[in-house]
C-alpha positions as CSV (number, residue, x, y, z in Angstrom):
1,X,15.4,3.1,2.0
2,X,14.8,-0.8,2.4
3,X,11.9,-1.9,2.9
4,X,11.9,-5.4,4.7
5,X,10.1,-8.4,3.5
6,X,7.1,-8.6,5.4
7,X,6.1,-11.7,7.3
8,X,4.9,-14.9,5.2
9,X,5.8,-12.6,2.2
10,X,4.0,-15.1,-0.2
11,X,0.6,-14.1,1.6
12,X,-2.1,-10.9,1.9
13,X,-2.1,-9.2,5.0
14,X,-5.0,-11.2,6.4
15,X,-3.8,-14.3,5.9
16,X,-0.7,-13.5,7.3
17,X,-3.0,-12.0,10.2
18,X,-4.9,-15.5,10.5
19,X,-1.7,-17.1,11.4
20,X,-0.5,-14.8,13.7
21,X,-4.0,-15.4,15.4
22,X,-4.0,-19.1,15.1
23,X,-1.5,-19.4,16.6
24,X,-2.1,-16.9,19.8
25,X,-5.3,-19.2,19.7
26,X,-2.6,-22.2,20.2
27,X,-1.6,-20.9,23.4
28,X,-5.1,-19.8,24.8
29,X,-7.1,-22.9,24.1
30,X,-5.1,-26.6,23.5
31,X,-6.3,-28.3,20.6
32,X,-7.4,-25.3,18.3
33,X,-8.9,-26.5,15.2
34,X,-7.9,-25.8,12.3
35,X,-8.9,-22.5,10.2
36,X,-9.9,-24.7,7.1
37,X,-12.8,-25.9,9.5
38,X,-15.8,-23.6,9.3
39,X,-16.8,-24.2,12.7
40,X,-13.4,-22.6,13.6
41,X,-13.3,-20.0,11.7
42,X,-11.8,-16.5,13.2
43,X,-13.7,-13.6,11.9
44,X,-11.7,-11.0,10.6
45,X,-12.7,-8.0,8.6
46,X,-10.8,-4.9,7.4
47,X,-12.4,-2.0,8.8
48,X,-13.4,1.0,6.8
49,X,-10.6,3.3,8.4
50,X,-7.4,4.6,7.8
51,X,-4.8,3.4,8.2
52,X,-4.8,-0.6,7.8
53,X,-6.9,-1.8,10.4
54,X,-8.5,-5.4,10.3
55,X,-11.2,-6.3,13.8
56,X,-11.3,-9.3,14.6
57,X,-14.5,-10.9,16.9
58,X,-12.9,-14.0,18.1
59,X,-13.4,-13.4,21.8
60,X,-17.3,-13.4,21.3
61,X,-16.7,-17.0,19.9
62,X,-14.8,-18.1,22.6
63,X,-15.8,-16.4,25.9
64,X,-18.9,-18.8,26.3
65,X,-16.9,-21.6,25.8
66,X,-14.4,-20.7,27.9
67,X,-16.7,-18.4,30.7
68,X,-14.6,-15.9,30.8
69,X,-16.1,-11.7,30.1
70,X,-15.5,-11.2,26.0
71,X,-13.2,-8.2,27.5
72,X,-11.0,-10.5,29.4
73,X,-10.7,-13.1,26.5
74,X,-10.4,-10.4,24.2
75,X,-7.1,-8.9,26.4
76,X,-5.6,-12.3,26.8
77,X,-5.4,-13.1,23.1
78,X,-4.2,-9.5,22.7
79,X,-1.4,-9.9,24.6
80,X,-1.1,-13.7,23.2
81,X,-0.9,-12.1,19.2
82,X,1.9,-9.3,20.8
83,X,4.0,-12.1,22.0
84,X,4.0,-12.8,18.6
85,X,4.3,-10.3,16.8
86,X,8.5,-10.4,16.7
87,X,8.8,-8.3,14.1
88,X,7.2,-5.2,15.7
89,X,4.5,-5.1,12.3
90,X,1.2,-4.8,14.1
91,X,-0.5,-1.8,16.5
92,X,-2.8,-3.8,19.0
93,X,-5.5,-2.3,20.7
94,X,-8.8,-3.9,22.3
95,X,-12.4,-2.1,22.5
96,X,-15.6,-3.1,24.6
97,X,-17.1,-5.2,24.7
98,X,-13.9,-7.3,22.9
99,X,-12.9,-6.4,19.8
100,X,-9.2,-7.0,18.2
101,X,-8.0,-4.2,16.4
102,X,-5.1,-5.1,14.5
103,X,-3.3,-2.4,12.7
104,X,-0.6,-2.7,10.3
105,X,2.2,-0.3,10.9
106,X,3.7,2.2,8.1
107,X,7.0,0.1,7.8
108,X,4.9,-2.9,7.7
109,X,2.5,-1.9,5.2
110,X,5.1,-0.2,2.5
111,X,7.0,-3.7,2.8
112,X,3.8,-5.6,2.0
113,X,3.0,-3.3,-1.2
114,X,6.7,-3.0,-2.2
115,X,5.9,-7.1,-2.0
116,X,3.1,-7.0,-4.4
117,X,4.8,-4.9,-7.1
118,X,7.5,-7.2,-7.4
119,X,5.8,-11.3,-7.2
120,X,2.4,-9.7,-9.2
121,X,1.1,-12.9,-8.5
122,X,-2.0,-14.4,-10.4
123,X,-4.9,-16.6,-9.2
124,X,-3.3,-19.6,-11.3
125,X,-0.3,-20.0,-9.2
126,X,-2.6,-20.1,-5.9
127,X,-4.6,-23.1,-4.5
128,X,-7.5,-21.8,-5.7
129,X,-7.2,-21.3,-9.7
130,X,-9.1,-19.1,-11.8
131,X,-11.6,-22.0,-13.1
132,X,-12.7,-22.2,-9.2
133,X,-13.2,-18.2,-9.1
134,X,-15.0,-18.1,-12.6
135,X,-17.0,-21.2,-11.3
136,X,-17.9,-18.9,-7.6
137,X,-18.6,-16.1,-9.9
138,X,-21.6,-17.9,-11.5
139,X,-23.0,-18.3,-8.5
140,X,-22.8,-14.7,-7.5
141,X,-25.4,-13.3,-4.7
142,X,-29.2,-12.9,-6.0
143,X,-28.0,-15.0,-9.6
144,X,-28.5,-18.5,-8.7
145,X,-28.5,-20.8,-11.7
146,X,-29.5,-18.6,-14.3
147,X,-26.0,-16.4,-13.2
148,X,-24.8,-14.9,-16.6
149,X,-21.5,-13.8,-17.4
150,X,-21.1,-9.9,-17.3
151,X,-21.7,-8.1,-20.7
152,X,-19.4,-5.9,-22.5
153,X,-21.2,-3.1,-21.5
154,X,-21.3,-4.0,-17.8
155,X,-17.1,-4.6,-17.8
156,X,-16.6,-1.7,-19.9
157,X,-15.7,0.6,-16.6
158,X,-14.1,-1.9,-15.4
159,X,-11.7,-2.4,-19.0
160,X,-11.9,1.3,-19.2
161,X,-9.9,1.5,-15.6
162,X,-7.5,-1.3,-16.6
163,X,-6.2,0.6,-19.6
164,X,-6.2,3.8,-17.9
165,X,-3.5,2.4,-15.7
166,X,-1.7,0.9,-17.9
167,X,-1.8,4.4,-19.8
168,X,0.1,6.4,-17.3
169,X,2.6,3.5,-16.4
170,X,3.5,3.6,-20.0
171,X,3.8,7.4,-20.2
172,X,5.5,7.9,-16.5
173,X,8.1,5.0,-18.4
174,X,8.4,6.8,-21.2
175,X,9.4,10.3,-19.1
176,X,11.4,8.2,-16.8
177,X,9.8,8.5,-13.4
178,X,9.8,5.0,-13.5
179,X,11.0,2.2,-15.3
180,X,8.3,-1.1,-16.5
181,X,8.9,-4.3,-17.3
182,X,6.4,-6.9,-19.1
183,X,6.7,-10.8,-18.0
184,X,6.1,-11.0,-21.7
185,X,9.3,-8.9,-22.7
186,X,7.0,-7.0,-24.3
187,X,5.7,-3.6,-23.1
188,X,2.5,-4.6,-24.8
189,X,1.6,-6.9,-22.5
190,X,-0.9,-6.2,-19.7
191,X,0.9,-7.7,-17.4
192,X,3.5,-4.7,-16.3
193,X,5.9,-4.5,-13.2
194,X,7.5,-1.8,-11.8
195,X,11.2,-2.1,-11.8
196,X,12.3,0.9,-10.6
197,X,12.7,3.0,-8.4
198,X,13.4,-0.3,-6.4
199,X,11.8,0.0,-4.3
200,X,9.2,2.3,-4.7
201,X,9.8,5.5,-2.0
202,X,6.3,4.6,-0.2
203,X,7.6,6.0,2.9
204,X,8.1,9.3,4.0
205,X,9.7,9.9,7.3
206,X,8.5,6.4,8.2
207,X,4.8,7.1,7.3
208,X,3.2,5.9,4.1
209,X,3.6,8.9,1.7
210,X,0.0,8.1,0.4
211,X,-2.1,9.9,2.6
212,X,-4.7,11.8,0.4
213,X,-8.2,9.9,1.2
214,X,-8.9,9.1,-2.6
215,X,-5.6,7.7,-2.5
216,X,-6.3,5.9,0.9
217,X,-9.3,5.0,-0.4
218,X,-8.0,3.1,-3.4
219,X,-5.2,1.4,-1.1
220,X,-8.2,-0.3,1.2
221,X,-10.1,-0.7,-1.7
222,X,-7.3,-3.0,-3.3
223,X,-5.8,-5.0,-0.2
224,X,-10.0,-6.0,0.3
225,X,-9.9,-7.2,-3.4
226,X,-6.7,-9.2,-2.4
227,X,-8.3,-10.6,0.4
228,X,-11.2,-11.6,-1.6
229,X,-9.4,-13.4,-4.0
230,X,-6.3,-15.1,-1.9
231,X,-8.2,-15.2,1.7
232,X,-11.7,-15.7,1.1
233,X,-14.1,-15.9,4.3
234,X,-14.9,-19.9,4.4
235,X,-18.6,-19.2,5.3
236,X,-19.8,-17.2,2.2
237,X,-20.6,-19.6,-0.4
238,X,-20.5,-17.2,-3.1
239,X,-19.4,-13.3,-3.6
240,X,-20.5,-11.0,-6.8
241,X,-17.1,-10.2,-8.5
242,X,-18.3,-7.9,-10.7
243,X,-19.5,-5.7,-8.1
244,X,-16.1,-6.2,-6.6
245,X,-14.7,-5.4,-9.7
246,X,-17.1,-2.0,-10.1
247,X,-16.2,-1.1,-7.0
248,X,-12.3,-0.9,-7.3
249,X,-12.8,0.9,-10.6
250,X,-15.0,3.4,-9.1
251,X,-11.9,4.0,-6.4
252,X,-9.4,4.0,-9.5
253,X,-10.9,6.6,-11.2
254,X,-12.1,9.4,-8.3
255,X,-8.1,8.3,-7.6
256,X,-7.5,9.7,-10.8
257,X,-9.3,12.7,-10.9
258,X,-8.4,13.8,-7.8
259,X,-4.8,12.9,-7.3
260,X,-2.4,14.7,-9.8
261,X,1.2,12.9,-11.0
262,X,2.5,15.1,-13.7
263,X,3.1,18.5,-13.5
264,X,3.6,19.9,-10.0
265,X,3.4,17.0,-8.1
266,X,6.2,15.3,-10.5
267,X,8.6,18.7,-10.4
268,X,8.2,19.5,-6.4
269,X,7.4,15.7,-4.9
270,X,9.1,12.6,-7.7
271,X,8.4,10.2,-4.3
272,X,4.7,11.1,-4.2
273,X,4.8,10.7,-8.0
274,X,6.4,7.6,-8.2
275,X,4.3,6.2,-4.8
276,X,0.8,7.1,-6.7
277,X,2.3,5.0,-9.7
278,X,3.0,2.4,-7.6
279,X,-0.7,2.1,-6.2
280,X,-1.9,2.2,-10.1
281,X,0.5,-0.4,-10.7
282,X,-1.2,-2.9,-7.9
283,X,-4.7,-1.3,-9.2
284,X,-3.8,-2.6,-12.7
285,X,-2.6,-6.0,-12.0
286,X,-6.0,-6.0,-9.8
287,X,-7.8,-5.3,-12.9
288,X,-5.8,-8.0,-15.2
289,X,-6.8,-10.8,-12.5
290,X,-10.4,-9.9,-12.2
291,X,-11.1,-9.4,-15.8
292,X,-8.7,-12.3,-17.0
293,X,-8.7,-14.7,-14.6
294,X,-12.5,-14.2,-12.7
295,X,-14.7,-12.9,-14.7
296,X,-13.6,-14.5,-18.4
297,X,-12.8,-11.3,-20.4
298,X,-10.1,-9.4,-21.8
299,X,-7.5,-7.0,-20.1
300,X,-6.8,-4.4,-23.0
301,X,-4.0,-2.4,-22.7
302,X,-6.2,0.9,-24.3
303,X,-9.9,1.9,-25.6
């Protein structure tokens, strides 16, 4: 099945959100600054719940300015982001007293990860480079000025998760469930892509075959690192990246004990297989860019 190339493919999904909002905001307000201003800034969070669902709390912002009830403001921009929304990606729903809930749909979200696995982007090609993320990371919450960077011991969960992933991408090559790739031409290298299947069955009777919560768990676990690095909210000066970092290695592994690929799963489901290799494969390329490119360490392939 084909996947279609989500909307502004070269972004996350909450920057992709951020337009679609700026640009509702277009039509409800003239003269809408712009989303590099942090005066202007639309606050927009991905929400703890399954599936994809970011809230957004825009129409507490604007109903004083505009003296109009949040709930009203809230419906108008609703309907505003719909209009939109031509390529049917997003579930809109509003809540009192005015939240946004935007949720991607299944189609829309198995695009955007069949997206990821084949750019793998890294922080250099972005406007934001990894010097300026190593640089933020110095200045992580509660460090100030005397902000060290992490020990060995401190990444080792971290590395320890990294090469884990590249582990079974390696062995589920070698048995042919799927087939890697390095950028490097070399299958040493840490930066691996999945070629094939192309794409990668994420779907399943047009719902995202990933639906155990461990494995739900490392999917919002990873777009929030995403958004982190590629979308980062303009009014936090600084965000602790190793934590960030712990965190997604602390999904990666209860992912890993608790979600099976070999075996049963492999003889009786290959799709389910081959989808919970693609989610280690955006898990490891996670990994590579944290350790790599934000927190100044190494990526190794094994331990």
């Amino acid at each position: 099945m084909n996947h279609r190339s989500p909307p502004l493919a070269e972004l996350t999904p909450k920057q992709a959100l951020l337009q679609q909002i700026q640009a509702a905001l277009s039509l409800y307000i003239l003269d809408t600054p712009s989303l590099t201003d942090r005066k202007s800034y639309i606050p927009l969070q991905l929400s703890k719940q399954h599936p994809v669902v970011y809230s957004c709390a825009i129409a507490f912002k604007l109903s004083q300015l505009v003296n109009s009830p949040t709930i009203e403001v809230a419906q108008s921009i609703s309907q505003l982001i719909a209009q939109q929304n031509h390529q049917q990606n997003l579930i809109l729903q509003v809540a009192p007293p005015g939240w946004i809930y935007l949720e991607l749909t299944q189609p829309s979200l198995a695009a955007w990860l069949q997206h990821w696995i084949e750019t793998l982007p890294s922080l250099g090609s972005r406007e934001q480079g990894a010097g300026s993320r190593r640089e933020e990371s110095r200045g992580a919450e509660g460090q100030g000025s005397n902000y060290q960077l992490p020990t060995t011991n401190s990444l080792f969960p971290i590395q320890s998760a990294h090469a884990r992933c590249c582990s079974l991408l390696k062995m589920a090559h070698g048995e042919k469930i799927i087939t890697i790739k390095s950028k490097n031409s070399d299958i040493k290298s840490s930066c691996l892509q999945v070629i094939s299947p192309q794409p990668i069955p994420w779907l399943s009777e047009a719902k995202i075959c990933l639906h155990h919560p461990s494995e739900l768990n490392l999917l919002l676990e990873s777009i929030g690192v995403l958004d982190a690095l590629y979308c980062p909210d303009p009014t936090r000066k600084s965000l602790n990246w190793l934590k960030v970092a712990l965190n997604l290695s602390q999904a990666f592994q209860t992912f890993y004990s608790q979600c099976r690929i070999w075996g049963e799963v492999k003889n009786q489901n290959l799709n389910l297989a081959q989808g919970r290799l693609g989610l280690v494969a955006i898990a490891q390329s996670l990994f590579r860019i944290l350790l790599v490119e934000v927190l100044n360490s190494c990526a190794p392939l094994e331990l």
